[in-house]
C-alpha positions as CSV (number, residue, x, y, z in Angstrom):
1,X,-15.8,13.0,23.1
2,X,-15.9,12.4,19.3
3,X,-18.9,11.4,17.4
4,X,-19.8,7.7,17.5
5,X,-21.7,5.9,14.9
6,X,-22.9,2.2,14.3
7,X,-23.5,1.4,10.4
8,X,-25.4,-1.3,10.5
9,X,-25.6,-3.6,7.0
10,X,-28.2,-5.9,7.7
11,X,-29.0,-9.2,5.8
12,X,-26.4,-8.8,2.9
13,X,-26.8,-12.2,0.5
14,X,-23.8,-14.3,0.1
15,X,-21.9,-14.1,-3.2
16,X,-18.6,-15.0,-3.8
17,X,-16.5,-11.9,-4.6
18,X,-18.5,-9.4,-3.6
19,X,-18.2,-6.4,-1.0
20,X,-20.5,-7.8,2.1
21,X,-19.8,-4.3,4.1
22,X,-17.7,-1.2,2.9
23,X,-17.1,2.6,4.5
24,X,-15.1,5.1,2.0
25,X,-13.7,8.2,3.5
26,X,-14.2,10.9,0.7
27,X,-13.8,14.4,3.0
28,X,-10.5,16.2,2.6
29,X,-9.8,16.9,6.2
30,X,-12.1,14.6,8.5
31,X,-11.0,11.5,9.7
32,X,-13.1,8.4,10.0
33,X,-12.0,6.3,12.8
34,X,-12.8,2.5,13.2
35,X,-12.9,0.9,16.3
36,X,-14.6,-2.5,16.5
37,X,-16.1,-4.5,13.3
38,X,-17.9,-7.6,13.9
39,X,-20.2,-9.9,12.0
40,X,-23.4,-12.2,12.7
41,X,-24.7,-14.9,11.1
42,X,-28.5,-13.8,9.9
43,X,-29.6,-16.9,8.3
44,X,-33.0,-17.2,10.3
45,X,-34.5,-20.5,7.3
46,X,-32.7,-23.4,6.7
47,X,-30.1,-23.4,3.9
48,X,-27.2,-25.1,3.4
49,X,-25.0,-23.4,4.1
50,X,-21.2,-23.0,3.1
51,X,-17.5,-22.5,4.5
52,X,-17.4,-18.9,3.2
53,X,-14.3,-16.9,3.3
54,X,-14.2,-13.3,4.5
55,X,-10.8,-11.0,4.6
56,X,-11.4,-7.2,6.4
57,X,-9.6,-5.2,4.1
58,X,-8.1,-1.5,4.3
59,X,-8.2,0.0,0.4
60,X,-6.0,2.9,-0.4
61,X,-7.1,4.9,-3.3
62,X,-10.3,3.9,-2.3
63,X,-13.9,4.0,-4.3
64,X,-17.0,2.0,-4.2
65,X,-20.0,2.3,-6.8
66,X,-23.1,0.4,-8.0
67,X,-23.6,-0.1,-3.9
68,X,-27.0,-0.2,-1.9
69,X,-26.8,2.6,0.5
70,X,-26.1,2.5,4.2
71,X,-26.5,5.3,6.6
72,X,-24.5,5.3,10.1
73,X,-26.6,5.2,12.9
74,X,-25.6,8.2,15.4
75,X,-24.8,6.3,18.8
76,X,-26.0,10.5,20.1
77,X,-29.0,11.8,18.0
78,X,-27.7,15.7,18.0
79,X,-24.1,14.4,16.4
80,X,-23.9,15.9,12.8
81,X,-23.8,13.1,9.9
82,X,-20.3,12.2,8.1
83,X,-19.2,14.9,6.3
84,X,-18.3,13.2,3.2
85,X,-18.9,9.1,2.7
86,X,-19.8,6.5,0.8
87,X,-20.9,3.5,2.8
88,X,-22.5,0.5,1.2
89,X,-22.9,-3.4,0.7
90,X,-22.6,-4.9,-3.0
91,X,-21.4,-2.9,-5.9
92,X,-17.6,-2.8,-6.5
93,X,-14.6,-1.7,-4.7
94,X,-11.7,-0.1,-6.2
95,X,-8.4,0.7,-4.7
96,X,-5.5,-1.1,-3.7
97,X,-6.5,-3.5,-0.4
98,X,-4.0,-4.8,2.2
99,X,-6.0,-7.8,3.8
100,X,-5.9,-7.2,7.9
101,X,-7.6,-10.1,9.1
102,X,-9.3,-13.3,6.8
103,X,-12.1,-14.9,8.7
104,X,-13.8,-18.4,7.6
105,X,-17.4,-18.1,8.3
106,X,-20.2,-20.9,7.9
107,X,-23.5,-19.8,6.5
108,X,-25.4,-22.4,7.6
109,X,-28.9,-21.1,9.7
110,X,-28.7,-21.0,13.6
111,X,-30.1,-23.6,15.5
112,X,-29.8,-22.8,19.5
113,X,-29.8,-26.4,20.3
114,X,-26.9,-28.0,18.8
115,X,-24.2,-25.6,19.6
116,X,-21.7,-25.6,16.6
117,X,-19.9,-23.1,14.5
118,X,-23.1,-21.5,13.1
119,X,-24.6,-20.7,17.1
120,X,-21.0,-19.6,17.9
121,X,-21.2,-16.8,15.4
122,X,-24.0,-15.5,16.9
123,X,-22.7,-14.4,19.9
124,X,-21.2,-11.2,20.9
125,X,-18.6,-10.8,21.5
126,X,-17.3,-14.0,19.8
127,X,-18.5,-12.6,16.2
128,X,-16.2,-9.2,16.8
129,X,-13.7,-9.5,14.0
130,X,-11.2,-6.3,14.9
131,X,-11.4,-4.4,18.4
132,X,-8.8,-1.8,19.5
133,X,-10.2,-3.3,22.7
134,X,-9.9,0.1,24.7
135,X,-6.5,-0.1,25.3
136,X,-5.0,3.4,24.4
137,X,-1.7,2.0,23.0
138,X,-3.8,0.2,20.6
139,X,-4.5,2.7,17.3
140,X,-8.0,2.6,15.7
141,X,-8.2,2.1,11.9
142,X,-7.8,5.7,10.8
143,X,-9.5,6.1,7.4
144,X,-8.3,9.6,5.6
145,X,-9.5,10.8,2.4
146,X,-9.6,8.3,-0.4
147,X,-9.2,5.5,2.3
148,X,-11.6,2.3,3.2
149,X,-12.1,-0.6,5.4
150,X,-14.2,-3.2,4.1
151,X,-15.4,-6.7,4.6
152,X,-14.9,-9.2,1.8
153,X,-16.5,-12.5,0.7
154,X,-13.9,-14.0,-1.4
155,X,-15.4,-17.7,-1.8
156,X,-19.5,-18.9,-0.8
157,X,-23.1,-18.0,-1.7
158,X,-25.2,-19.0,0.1
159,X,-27.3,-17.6,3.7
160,X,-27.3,-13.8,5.2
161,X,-24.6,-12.0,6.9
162,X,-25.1,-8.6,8.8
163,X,-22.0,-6.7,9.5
164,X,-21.9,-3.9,12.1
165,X,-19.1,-1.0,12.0
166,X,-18.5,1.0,15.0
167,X,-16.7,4.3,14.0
168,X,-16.0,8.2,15.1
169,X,-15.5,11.1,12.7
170,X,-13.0,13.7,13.8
């Protein structure tokens, strides 16, 4: 069984343009493999909120600096630690991106009670933005050396998003 990690970026600010979740493969021969990305809507205080457009993006040529660190969270505590990464939120990407999927998100707050767009994305597995969904035809996104997946705010600033990555190294 390969080794499994969440990365976890927890309460990232909106900002129009900016890198809400990123994973940069920098070892020569390991591969970073990414199964299932998904999102939640972490605005917990009223604000009001936005229609805020996301794209998942796979950079080639990949680099990320000026970030706020992240560090996977080992899904087995005995599983060594990437060999070579750079995981963050803010800060800017650089690289060539090919846009996978492009999400519109609202960042308006949560309330349980009225049931609309901003509860929806809340739920699991309703917030899951890419899945291979187990199916062994189905190729995880392989990130090799120099390569990155990450999740972009193109347009909205305003509320929280957290963004969890579920990956193996190999």
């Amino acid at each position: 069984m390969a080794d499994t990690y969440t990365t976890y970026f927890n309460g990232v600010a909106f900002a129009a343009a900016k890198n809400m979740a990123m994973i940069v493969n920098t070892h020569a021969t390991e591969t970073i493999r990414i199964y299932r990305v998904g999102l939640l809507n972490a605005q917990t205080a009223a604000v009001t909120g936005v229609l805020c457009q996301l794209e998942l993006r796979r950079y080639t040529g990949a680099g990320l600096t000026g970030h706020t660190a992240v560090v996977p969270v080992k899904h087995d505590t005995t599983t060594p630690a990437y060999a070579s990464s750079v995981i963050g939120h803010a800060g800017t990407p650089t690289g060539t991106p090919d846009v996978l999927r492009r999400i519109f998100w609202s960042s308006d707050e949560a309330a349980i009670s009225t049931g609309t767009l901003d509860e929806w994305e809340t739920m699991v597995p309703l917030n899951v933005i890419f899945d291979t969904g187990g199916d062994a035809n189905v190729s995880p996104l392989i990130l090799r050396q120099g390569e990155g997946i990450c999740v972009y705010n193109t347009t909205g600033a305003a509320g929280l998003l957290d963004t969890w990555i579920e990956s193996t190294r190999v």
